[in-house]
C-alpha positions as CSV (number, residue, x, y, z in Angstrom):
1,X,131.9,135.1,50.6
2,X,131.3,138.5,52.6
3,X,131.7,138.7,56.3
4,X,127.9,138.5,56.7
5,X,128.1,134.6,55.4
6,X,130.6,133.9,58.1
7,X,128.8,135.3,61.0
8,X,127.5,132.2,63.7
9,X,123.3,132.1,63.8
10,X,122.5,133.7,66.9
11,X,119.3,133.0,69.2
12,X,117.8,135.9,72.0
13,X,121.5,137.2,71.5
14,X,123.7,134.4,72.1
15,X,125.6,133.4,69.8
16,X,124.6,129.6,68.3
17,X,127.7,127.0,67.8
18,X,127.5,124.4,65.0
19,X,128.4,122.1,68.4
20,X,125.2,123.6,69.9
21,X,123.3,123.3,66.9
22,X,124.2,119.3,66.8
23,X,123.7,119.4,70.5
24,X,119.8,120.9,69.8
25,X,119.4,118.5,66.2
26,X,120.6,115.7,68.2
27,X,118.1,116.4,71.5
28,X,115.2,117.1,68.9
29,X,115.9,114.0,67.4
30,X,115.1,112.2,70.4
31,X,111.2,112.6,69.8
32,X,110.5,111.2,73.4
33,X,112.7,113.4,75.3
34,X,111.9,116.2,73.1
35,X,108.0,116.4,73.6
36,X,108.4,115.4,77.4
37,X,110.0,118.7,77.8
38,X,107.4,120.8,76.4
39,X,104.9,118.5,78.3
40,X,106.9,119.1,81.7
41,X,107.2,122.9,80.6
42,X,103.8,123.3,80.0
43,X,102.7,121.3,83.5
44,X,105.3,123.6,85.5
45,X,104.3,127.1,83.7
46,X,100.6,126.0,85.2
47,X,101.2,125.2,88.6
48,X,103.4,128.1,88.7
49,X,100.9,130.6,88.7
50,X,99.2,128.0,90.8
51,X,97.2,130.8,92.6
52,X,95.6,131.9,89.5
53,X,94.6,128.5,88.6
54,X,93.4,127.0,92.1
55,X,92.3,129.8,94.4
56,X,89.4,130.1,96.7
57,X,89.4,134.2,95.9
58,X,88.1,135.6,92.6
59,X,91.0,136.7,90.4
60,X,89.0,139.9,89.7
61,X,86.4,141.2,90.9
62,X,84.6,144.6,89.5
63,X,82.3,146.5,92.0
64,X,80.9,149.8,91.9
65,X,83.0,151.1,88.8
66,X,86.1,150.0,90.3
67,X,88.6,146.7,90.2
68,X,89.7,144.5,92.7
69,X,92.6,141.7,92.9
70,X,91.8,139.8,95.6
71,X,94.6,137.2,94.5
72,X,96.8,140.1,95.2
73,X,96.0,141.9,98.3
74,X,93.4,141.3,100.8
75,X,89.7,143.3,101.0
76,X,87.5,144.0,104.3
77,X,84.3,142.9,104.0
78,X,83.6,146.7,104.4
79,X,84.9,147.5,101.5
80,X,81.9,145.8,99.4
81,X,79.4,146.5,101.7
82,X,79.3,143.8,104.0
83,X,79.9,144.8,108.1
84,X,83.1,143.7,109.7
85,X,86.8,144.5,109.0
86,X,88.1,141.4,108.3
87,X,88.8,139.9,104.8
88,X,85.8,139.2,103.2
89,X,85.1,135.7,102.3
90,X,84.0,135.7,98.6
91,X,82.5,132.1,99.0
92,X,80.0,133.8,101.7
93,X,76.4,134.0,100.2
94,X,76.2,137.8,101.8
95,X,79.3,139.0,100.1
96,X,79.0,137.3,97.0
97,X,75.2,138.7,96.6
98,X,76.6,142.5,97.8
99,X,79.1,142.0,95.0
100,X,76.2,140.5,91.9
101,X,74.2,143.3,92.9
102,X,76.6,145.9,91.9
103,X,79.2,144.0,90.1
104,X,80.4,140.7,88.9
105,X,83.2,138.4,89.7
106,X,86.1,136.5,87.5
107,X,86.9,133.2,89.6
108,X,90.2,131.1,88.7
109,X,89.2,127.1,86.8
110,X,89.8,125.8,90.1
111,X,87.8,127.6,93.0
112,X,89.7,126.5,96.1
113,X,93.2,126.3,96.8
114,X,95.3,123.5,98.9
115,X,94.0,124.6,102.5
116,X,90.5,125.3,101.7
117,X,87.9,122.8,103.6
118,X,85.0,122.7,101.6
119,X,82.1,122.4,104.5
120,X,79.0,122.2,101.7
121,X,79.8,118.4,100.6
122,X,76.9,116.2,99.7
123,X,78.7,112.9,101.5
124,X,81.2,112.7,104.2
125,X,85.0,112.9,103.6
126,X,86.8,111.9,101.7
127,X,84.2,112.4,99.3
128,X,84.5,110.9,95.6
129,X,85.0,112.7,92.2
130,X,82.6,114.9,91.5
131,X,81.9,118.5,89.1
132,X,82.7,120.5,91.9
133,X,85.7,118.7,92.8
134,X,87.3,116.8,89.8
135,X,89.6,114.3,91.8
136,X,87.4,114.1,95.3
137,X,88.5,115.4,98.5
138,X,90.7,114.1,101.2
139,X,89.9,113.2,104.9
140,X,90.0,116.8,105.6
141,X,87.6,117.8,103.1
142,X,90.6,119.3,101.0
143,X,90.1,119.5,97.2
144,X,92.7,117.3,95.6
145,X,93.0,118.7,92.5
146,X,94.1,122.0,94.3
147,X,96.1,120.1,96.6
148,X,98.4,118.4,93.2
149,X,98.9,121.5,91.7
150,X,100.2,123.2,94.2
151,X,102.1,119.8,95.6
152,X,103.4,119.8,92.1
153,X,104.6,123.2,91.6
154,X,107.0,122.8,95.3
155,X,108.1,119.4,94.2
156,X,109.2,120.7,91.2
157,X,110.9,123.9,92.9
158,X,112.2,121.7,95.9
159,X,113.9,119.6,93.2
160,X,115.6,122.2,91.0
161,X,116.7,124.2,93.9
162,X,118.3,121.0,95.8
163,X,120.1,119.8,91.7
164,X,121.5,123.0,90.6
165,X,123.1,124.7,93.8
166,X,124.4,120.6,94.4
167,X,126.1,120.8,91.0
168,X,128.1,123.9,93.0
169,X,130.1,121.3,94.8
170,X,132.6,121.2,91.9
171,X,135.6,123.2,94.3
172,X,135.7,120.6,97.0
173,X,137.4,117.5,94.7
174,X,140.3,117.5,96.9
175,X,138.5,116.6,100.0
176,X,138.3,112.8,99.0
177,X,138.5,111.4,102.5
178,X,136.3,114.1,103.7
179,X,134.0,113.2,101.4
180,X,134.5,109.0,102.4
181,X,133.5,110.1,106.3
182,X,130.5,112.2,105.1
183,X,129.0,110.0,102.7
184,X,128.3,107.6,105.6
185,X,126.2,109.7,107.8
186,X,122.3,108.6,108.1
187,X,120.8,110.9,106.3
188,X,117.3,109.9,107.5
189,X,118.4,109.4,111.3
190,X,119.1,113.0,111.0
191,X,115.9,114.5,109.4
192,X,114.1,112.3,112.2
193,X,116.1,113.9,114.5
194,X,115.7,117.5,113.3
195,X,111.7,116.3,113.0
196,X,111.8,115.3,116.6
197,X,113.6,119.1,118.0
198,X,112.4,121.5,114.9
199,X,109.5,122.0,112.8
200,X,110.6,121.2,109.2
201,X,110.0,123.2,106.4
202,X,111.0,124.0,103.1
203,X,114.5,125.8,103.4
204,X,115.3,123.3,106.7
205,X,114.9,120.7,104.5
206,X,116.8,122.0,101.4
207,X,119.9,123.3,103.8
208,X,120.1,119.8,105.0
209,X,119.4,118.0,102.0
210,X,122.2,119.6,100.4
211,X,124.7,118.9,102.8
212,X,124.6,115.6,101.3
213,X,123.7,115.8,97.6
214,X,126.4,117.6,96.7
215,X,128.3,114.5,96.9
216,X,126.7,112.8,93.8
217,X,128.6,115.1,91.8
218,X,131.3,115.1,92.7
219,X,132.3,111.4,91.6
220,X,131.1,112.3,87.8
221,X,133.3,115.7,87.6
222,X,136.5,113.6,89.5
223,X,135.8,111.2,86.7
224,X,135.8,113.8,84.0
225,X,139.1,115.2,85.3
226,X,141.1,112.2,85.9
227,X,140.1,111.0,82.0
228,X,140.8,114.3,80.3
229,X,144.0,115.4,82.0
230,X,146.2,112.6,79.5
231,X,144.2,114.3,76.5
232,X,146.3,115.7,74.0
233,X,144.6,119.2,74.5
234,X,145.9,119.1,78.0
235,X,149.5,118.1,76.9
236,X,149.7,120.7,74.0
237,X,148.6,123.4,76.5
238,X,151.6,122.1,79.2
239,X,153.4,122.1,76.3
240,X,152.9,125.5,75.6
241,X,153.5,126.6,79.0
242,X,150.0,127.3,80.3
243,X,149.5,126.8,84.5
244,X,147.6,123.9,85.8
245,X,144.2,126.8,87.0
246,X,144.0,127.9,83.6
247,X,144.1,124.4,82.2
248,X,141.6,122.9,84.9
249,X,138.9,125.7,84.6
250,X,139.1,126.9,80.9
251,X,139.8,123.5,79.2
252,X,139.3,120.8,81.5
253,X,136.0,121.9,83.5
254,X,133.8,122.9,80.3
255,X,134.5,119.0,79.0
256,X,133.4,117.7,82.8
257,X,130.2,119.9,82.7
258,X,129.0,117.7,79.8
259,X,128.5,114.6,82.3
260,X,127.0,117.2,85.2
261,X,124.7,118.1,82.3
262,X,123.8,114.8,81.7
263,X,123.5,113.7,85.2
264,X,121.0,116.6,85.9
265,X,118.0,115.5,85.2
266,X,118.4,112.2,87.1
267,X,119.4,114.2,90.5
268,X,116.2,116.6,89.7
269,X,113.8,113.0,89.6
270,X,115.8,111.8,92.7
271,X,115.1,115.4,94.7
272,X,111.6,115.3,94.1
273,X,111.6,111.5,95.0
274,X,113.1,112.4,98.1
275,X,110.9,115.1,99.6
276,X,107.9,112.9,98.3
277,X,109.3,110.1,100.4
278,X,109.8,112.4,103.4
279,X,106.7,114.0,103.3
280,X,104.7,110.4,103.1
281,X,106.6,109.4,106.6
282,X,105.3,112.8,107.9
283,X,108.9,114.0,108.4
284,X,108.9,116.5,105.9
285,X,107.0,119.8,104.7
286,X,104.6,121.3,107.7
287,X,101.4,119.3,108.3
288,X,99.2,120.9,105.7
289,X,101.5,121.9,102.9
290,X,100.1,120.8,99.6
291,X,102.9,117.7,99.0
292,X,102.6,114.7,96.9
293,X,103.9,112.9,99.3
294,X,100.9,113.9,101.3
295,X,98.7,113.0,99.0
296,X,100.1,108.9,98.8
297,X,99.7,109.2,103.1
298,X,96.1,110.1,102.4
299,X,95.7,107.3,100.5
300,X,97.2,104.9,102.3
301,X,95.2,105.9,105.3
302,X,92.0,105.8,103.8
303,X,91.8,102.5,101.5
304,X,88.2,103.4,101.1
305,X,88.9,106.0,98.5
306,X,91.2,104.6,96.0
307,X,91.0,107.8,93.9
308,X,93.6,109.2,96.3
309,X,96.1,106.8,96.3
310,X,95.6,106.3,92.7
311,X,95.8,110.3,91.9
312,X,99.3,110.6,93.8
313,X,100.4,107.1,92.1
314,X,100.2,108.8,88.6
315,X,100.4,112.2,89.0
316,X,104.3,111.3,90.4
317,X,104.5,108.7,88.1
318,X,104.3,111.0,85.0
319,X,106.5,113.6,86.3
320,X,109.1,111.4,87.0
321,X,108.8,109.4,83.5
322,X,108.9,112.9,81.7
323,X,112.6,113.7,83.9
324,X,114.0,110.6,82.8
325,X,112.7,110.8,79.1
326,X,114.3,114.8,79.5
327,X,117.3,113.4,80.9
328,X,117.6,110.7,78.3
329,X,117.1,113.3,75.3
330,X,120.0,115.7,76.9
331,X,122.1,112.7,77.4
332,X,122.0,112.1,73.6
333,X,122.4,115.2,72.6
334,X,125.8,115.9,74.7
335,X,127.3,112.2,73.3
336,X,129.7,113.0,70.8
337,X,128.9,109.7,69.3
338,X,125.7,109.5,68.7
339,X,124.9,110.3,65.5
340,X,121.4,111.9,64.4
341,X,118.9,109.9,62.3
């Protein structure tokens, strides 16, 4: 066979194992976990350009022979004809006429974002599903639908940020008793008492957060080490005369990552639990942030519009039923022992 045969498959450039070919047969073969990924792909790559989707400015707008991003960079009113210096408001009869005249505008699905107030509703807020507003409004006169997708998209970003620089806390194993004295501080007295002297907000929270989540680790990669280091790869490479650093971090730490791997996707459906939670006591994001959480307060408060409570009730309900289905599929597919059927 020539050297070509021999050469590993390679995808964007990296080089493809036959252990992370098994590892990709073996996730694939886990149909759930498999299409909940693309699902929860799909649901992040929308809110993610969030603004484009849900915005209460046009997405382009064309007006005397030239083009306009109002997403992008605010407009005087001036500048389409209308009489003061502020931004224009695109919603405003005046401005939008100005602009029809001479012009046309391309408005996102969704025309209103999380802090728009929508003044023109036919009954009092929080006003029921309409075709202007597909889940209602709140008790603010907030469209909800705007309100999810932009909850969803920090939820999401609050929980990836708060899993992966956790996993970092793979250098302080040796602080065991540390670790003992930590683990039993109140994490919620404290985030009441930062509520009580600061205004929370997203990077408060995550510094703090991740003060303690760090720790759930930690326990997994100990594990890891204290089971591999009477492996016979570990005693062949003593054996050999290789030092304890080079054995920990080129042989030993590549086998713990597995379980961090595994564990992953459970801390990233705990993290967004978490700021949910916080954000339904009211001791998390600012008052007004677009927040799931926010959206389950809004229900509870107003009974009268079940469509609230319900929307929240799903909406988290899905996204944390397509982490643990993602988490289950990438826990098969790093178990040496399961076999593919």
């Amino acid at each position: 066979m020539s050297q070509e045969e021999f050469r590993q498959p390679t995808f964007l450039g990296i080089t493809v194992t036959p252990l992370t070919r098994r590892r990709i047969n073996s996730f694939k073969a886990n149909k759930r976990g498999y299409w909940s990924l693309w699902l929860f792909l799909a649901l992040f790559l929308i809110t993610l350009f969030a603004e484009i989707v849900a915005n209460e400015k046009p997405i382009l707008v064309y007006y005397q022979g030239e083009f306009f991003s109002p997403v992008l960079r605010a407009y005087p009113e001036t500048t389409f004809g209308g009489e003061f210096e502020t931004e224009a408001d695109y919603r405003d009869p005046f401005v939008a006429e100005r602009i029809k005249q001479r012009g046309w505008m391309l408005w996102p699905l969704i025309r209103y974002d999380h802090r728009t107030v929508a003044w023109d509703l036919a009954t009092p807020a929080p006003s029921p599903p309409d075709a202007e507003h597909w889940l209602g409004t709140d008790d603010q006169a907030r469209d909800v639908v705007a309100r999810l997708i932009y909850g969803f998209r920090i939820s999401v970003l609050f929980g990836f940020s708060l899993t992966v620089i956790s996993a970092m806390g793979w250098l302080d194993l040796l602080f065991q008793r540390f670790i003992e004295v930590w683990s039993g501080l109140p994490t919620l007295y404290l985030l009441i008492i930062l509520a009580s002297i600061v205004e929370p907000n997203f990077w408060w929270l995550l510094g703090l957060l991740l003060l303690f989540s760090w720790m759930g680790f930690v326990g997994v990669v100990r594990a890891e080490f204290l089971r591999a280091r009477n492996f016979d790869y570990v005693r062949a490479a003593r054996a050999l005369g290789v030092g304890n650093a080079v054995i920990m971090f080129r042989h030993v730490l590549p086998n713990a990552m597995v379980a961090t791997l595994t564990f992953m996707p459970f801390t990233l459906a705990g993290s967004v639990t978490v700021l949910t939670s916080l954000d339904f006591l009211g001791i998390g994001l600012p008052p007004g942030s677009a927040s799931l959480g926010e959206v389950l307060a809004q229900g509870k408060a107003n009974l009268q519009a079940p469509w609230l409570g319900l929307t929240g009730f799903f909406v988290i309900a899905v996204m944390l039923s397509l982490l643990i289905f993602i988490g289950e599929g990438v826990r098969d597919a790093f178990n040496p022992r399961k076999t593919i059927g």
